[in-house]
N, C-alpha and C positions, 0 to 999 in steps of 0.2 A: 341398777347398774350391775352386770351380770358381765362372767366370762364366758364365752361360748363358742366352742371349738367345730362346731357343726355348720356346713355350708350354708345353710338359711335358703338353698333356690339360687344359688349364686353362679354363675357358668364361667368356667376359664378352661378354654383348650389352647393346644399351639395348631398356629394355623397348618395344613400341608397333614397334621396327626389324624386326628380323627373328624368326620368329613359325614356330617349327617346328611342322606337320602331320606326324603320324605316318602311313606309308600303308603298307601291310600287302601285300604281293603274292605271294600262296602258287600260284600257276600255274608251270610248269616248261615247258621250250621241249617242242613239239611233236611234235622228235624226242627226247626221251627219257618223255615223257609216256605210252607205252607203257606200258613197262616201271616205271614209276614208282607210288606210291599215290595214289588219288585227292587232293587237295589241296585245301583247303578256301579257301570263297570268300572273293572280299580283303572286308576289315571297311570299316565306315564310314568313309569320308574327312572330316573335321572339319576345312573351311576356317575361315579367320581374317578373319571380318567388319571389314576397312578401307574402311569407310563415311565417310563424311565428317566424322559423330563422332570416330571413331578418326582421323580424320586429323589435327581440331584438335587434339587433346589432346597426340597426338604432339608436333605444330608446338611447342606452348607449353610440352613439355618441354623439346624441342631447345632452343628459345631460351634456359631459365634457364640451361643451359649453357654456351651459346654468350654469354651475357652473362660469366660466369666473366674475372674480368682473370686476368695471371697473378699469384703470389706472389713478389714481390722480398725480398731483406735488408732495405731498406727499410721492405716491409708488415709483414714479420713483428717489425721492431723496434716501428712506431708502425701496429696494425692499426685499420681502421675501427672505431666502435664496438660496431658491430654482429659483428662475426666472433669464432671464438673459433679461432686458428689452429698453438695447438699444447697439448700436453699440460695447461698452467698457463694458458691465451690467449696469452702472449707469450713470448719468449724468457727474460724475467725471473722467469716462473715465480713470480708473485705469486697467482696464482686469485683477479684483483681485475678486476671488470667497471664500465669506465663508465658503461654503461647506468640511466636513471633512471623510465623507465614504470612500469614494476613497482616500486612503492616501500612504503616501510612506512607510507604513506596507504591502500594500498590492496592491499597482498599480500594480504588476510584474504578478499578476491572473485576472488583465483585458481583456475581451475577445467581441466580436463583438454584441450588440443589437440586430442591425438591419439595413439595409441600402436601400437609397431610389436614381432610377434616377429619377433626374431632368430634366428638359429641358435645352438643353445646352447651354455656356452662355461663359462668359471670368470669368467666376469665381471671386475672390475677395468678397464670399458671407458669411454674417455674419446671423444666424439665430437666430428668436428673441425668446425666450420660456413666457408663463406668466401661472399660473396655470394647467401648464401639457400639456396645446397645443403649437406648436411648428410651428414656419411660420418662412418661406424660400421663398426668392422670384430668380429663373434665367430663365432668358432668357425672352417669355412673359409668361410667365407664376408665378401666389402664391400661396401658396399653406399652407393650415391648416391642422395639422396633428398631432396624439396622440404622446403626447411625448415619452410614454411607450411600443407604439408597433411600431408606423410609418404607422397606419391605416389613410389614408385619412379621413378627416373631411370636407374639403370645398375646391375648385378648381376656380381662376381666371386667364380669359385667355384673354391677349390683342391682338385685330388683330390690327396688323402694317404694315408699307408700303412693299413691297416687295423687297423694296432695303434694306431693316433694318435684312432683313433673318428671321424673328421670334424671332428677340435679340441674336443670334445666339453668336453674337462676342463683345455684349453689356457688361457691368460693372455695377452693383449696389452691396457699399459696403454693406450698410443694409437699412434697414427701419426705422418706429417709429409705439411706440405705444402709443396712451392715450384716456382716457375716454374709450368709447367703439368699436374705430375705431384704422385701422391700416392704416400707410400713406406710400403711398412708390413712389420714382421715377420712371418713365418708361423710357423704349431704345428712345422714340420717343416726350422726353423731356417737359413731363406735370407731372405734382406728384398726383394721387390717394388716394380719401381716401375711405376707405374698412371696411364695417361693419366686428367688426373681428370674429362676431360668426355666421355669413353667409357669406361672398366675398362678398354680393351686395354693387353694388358702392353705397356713399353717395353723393360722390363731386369730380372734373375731371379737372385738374385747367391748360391749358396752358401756360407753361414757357418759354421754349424757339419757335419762329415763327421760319418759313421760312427763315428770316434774320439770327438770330443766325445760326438756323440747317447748311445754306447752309456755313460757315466757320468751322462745325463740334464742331460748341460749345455743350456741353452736360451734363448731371446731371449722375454722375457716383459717388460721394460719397454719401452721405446719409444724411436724415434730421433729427435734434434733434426739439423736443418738448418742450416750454418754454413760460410762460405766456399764455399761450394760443394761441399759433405763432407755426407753421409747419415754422422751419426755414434750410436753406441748402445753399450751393456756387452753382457755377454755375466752367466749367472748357472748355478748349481750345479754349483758347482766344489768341493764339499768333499771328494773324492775323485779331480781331476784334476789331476792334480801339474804343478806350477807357478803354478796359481792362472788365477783369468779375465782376459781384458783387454776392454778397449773399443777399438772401431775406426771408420775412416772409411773410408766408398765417395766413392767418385765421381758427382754426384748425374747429369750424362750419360750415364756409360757402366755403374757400376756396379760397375767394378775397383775392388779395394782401395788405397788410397791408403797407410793407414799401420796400425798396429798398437799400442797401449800396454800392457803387463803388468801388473794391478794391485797383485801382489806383486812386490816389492823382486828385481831377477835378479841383484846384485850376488853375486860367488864367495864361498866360506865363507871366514874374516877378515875380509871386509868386509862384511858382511850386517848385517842389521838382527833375522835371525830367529835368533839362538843357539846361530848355527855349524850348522844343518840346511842339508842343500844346496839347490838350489832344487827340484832332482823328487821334496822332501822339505817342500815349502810349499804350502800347501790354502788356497783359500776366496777373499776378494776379490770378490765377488759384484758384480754393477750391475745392481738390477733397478728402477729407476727411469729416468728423462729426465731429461740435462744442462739445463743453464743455459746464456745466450751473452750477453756483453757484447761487442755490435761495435763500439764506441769504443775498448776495450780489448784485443779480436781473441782474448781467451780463450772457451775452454767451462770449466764448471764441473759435477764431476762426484761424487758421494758412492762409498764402497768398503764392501763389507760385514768380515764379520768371516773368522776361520778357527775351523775347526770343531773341530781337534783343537790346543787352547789345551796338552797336553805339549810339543809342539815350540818354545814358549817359554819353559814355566818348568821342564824337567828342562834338567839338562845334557848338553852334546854334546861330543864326543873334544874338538874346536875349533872356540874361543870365536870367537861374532861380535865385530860393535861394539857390537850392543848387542840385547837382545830385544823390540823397540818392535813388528815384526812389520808394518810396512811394507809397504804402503801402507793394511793395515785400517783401518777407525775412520775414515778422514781424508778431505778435502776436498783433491780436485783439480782443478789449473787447467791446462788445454792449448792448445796453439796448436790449433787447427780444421784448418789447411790442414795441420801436418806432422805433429802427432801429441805432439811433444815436450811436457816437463814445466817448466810456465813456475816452479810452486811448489808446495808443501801443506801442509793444516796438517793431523796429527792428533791428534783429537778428545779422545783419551782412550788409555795406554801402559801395558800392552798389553791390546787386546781379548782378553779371555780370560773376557769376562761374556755373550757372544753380543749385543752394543748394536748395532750395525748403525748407523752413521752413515754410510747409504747413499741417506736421502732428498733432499727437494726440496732444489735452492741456489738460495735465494730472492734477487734482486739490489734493495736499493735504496739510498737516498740520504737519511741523517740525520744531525744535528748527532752528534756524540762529542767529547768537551770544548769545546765551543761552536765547530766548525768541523763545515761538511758534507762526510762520509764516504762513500766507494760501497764498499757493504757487499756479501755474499752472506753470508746468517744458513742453515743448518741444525739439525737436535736429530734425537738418535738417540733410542733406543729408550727410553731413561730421561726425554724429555721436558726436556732441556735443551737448551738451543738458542745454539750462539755463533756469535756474527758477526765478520768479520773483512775485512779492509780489500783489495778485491775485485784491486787491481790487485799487491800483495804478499805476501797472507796474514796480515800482520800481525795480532795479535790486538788486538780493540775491547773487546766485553762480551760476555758471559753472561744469561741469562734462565732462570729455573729456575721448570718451572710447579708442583713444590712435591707430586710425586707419587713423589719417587725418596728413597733412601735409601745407595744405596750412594757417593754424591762425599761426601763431607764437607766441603772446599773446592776452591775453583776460584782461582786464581793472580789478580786484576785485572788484572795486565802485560803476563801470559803465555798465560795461562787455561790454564796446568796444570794437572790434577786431581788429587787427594790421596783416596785410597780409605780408605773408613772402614774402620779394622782388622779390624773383625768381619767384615766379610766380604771379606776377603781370601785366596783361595783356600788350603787343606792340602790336599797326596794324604789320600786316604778320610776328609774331616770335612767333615761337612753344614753347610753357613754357609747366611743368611738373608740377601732383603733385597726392595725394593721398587722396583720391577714385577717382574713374570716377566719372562725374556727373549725371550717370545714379544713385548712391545711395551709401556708405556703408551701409546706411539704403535706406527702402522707407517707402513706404504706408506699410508695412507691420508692426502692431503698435509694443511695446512696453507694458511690464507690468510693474507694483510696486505691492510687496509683502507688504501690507501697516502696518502689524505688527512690520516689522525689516525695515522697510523704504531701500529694496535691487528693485533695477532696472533692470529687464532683458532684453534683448534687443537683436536682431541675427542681422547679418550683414552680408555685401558681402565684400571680400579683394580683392580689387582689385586698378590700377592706370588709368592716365591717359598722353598722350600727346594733347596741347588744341593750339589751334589758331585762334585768333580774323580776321579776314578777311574781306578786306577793299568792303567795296561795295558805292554804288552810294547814293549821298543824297536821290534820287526817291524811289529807292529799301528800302531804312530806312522806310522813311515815311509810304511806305503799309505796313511796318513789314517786316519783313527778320529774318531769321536766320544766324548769324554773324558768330558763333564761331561754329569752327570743334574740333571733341571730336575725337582721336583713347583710345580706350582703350587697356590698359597690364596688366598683371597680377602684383600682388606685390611680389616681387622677397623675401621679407621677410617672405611667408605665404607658400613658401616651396612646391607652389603645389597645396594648402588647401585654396578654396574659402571660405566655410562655415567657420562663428563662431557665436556662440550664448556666451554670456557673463555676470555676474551678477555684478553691482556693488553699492557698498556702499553711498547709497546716503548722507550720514553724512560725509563720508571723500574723495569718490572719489575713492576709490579703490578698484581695481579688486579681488572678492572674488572668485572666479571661471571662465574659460574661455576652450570653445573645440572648436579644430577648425576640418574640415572635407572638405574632399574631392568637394562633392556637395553643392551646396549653399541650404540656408534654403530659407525655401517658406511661410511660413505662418507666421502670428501675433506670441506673445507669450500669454500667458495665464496662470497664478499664481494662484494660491488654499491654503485656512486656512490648507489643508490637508496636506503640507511639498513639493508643485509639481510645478514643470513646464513645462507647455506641448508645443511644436513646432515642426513644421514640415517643410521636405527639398526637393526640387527639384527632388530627385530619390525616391520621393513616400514612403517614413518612416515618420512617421509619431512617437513623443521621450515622455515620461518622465523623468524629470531630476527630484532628488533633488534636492530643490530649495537654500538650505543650502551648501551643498557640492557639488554641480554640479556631482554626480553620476549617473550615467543612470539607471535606475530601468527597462524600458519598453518600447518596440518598438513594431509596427506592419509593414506590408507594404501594404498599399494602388493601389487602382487601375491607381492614377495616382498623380500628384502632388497637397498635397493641400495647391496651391493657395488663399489661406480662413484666416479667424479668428475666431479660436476653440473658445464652447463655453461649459460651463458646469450647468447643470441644474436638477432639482427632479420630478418624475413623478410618479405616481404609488407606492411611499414609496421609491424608490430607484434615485441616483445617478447615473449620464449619462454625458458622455464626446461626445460633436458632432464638424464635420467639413469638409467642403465640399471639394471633392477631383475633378478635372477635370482643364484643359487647365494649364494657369500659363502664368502668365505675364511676362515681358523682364526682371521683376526685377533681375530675377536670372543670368541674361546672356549667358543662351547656350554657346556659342562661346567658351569658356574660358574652358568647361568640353564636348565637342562633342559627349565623348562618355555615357553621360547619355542621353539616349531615352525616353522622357518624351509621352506617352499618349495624342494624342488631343481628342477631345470633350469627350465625356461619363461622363460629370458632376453627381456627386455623393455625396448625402449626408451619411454621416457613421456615426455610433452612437456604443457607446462602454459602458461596464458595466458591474460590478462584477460580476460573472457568479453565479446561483441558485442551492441550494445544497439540493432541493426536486428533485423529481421526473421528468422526463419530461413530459409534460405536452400532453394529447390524441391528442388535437386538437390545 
């Protein structure tokens, strides 16, 4: 794991700059032209018409550039209305847009921008906007581009191994921005930082080696900006002993600042994993973007699960303190700048049902017993969601969107959870319950409408049959995968995988719920303007009212977008964008066959009131 400031082969120009002519010259010198075989004559030379056209056009790229302020703490806490400047728009990680143009008067005359392919990728891409330029990163390939038309502005392209296909099948949820540089993960597990108004690299940071790579550990969610720390997790670790951590660069140079484990390192008697040692601890995942409260100087970050759930509930020579399996399931909060463990709370003791309470830590501000509370709310994979009191972990409340089966109760106090005995794991006895543990939620985030404090949220209906499966102490040790998942349908949803749902984050209750055919695919994404946008596995891409859950406006897309929409201002107007291509297992094929989802042709699409001049010559 190396810092390395040197292009590696890396190519980023701005388009309209420099403009390479290929020119072919098969003559050999004079004197060896003898003795030599005749050599065929040089090819056409294919100069680069910089006409005066090509001049202006250039010019007025440079400028949107050159307009570019930079990104402070500041911006990134209170961004203009128009930007959308990290994974969620803000550090809060609400996926809630001020914007009011587009509104539920008028989303139904939404009509297509403009659309761009990409380099294709596994999708999951979130693009970032900041004064009208607009950067997208799949496959190896980033790309700068006018908000307002989809004109190229600048091109970075990483050469990668050839087993990596070109990121062909890679994952990056998003980037970051700040100061004057954009940072973003690669397929081939270094994080780049990127002048953002030329592509030239500034800084090329090696995260994961050889060692990680070759377990297929990799950086697939995306890095938040904070103190001045390029910070992110690291993900698939359920065969790299000790578990993943998350770390912080230095957003200047690049070097590693600090390091967090997100399994428990404490020695056997003091563990939390049941006396396994630690190069006997798997999983810990972070395959999303932190949260940052800078009032409060923490980041806030989700942990996934471990994958061989024996090393919690067999017994070991010598007893931990306890088998809770630490840091899984839980919600962490760090200082930015050192790294340390300010608190956590976890979620659910012990993950050993694969729930993954590794998504968004959404941050906001509501009454809990008649005083205002600064929260961070997340829900794992069971679709429950608690929130807790953002500067101590303290627990507030619970939200259950009413799709799970296996909590029975949750503590008020504490918000402990109490597992319903049925399914309570035995070695070799098949137990039941609802969802699979592929998700009724996943990655796919969640918004809050943060005026009326409503939570939207899509989900997959679905169950599962699960069995803990007895394997050898050896097999434990290197990690294993214990438990078999069959997934079923939930015989209550009538059919109907899809639902998207809004709920009352003051009382808990379901203000609206549709359920459909195909499962939904993408984030949600809330608007000042009365909207909520999402999108579903058969390529529709919705506006709901966000009030009545009314549909106002559909399109259908080229393929599934797999994505998290984002909405942003360019050119004086309002624009809805999100990338359509591939689509992860979240959705589960299996369970809907006959929807034919599209592989590769990643695409970004952009949508926007339609113009009620002239059309325009050129």
């Amino acid at each position: 794991m190396g810092h390395r400031e040197t292009r590696r082969g890396h190519v980023a120009w701005l388009l309209g700059g420099v403009v390479a002519a290929a020119l072919y010259a098969g003559a050999a010198s004079s004197a060896a032209a003898a003795d030599a075989p005749r050599q065929a004559e040089p090819s056409n030379v294919l100069a680069t018409n910089q006409d005066t056209a090509f001049q202006a056009v250039t010019a007025e790229r440079q400028a949107l550039l050159d307009r570019m302020t930079p990104v402070t703490e500041a911006t990134l806490a209170k961004p203009a209305d128009g930007d959308w400047l990290t994974w969620r728009r803000t550090p809060a990680a609400t996926g809630y847009s001020p914007l009011t143009e587009i509104n539920r008067s008028n989303v139904s005359r939404l009509g297509s921008a403009w659309a761009l392919t990409l380099a294709p990728s596994g999708n999951e891409i979130t693009p970032l906007v900041h004064d009208g330029v607009l950067f997208v990163a799949s496959g190896n390939t980033i790309l700068a581009v006018d908000g307002a038309t989809g004109d190229e502005l600048w091109r970075y392209v990483r050469l990668l191994p050839a087993a990596l296909n070109n990121g062909a099948r890679s994952i990056v949820k998003n980037m970051a921005i700040y100061g004057d540089r954009l940072y973003a993960p690669t397929p081939d597990g270094h994080i780049v930082a990127l002048d953002a108004k030329t592509g030239k690299v500034a800084w090329d940071h090696e995260v994961l080696g050889e060692k990680e790579r070759g377990v297929r550990m990799t950086l697939n969610g995306g890095p938040i900006v904070a103190k001045g720390k390029v910070i992110m997790g690291t993900t698939g670790c359920s065969s790299y002993r000790g578990g993943c951590f998350i770390f912080g660069l230095d957003a200047d140079t690049g070097a590693e600042s600090w390091r967090f484990q997100t399994l428990d390192q404490s020695p056997v008697g003091a563990d939390s994993w049941n006396g396994a040692p630690v190069d006997e601890r798997y999983g810990g995942s972070v395959w999303t973007s932190g949260s940052y409260d800078p009032e409060l100087g923490l980041v806030y970050f989700g942990v996934g699960n471990t994958y061989t759930v024996s090393t919690l509930l067999k017994p070991h020579p010598q007893k931990g303190k306890s088998n809770d399996g630490l840091y899984t399931a839980s919600t962490l909060a760090l200082d930015p700048a050192t790294g340390k463990l300010a608190w956590y709370f976890q979620h659910v003791s012990p993950d050993v049902y694969d729930l993954d309470w590794v998504y968004e830590q959404s941050l906001f501000t509501m009454p809990v017993n008649g005083k205002p509370e600064k929260l961070v709310m997340t829900g794992g994979k069971i679709a429950l969601f608690d929130a807790v009191n953002r500067a101590d972990g303290s627990f507030a409340f619970s939200r259950d969107a009413g799709i799970q089966t296996l909590i029975s109760k949750v503590d008020p106090k504490t918000g402990e959870k109490t597992i319903n005995p049925a399914a309570t794991p035995e070695l070799g006895v098949t137990k039941h319950f609802c969802p699979h543990s592929g998700g009724g939620r996943n990655w796919p985030a969640t918004s809050i409408d943060l005026e009326h404090k409503i939570l939207f949220v899509q989900m997959f209906e679905s169950c599962q049959d699960y069995t803990w499966r007895d394997k050898t102490p050896e097999e434990i040790a290197k990690g294993v995968n214990d438990m078999q998942w069959v997934l079923k349908p939930n015989p209550e949803a009538g059919g109907k995988f899809g639902r998207v749902q809004a709920i009352d984050l003051a009382t808990g209750k379901t203000l609206w719920m549709h359920r459909r055919r195909a499962a939904f695919a993408s984030s949600t994404m809330a608007t000042a303007g009365g909207l909520m946008f999402v999108g579903s596995r058969d390529r529709y891409f919705y506006a709901y009212d966000s009030q009545s859950g009314k549909p106002l406006w559909r399109t259908r897309l080229p393929a599934s977008p797999s994505a998290t929409p984002v909405t942003y201002t360019a050119g004086g107007h309002q624009y809805v964008a999100v990338v359509a291509g591939n689509g992860g297992p979240v959705a589960w094929p299996f369970l809907t066959p006959e929807v034919a989802n599209p592989t590769g042709g990643t695409t970004l699409m952009v949508f926007r009131l339609p113009d009620t001049g002239p059309v325009p010559v050129e």
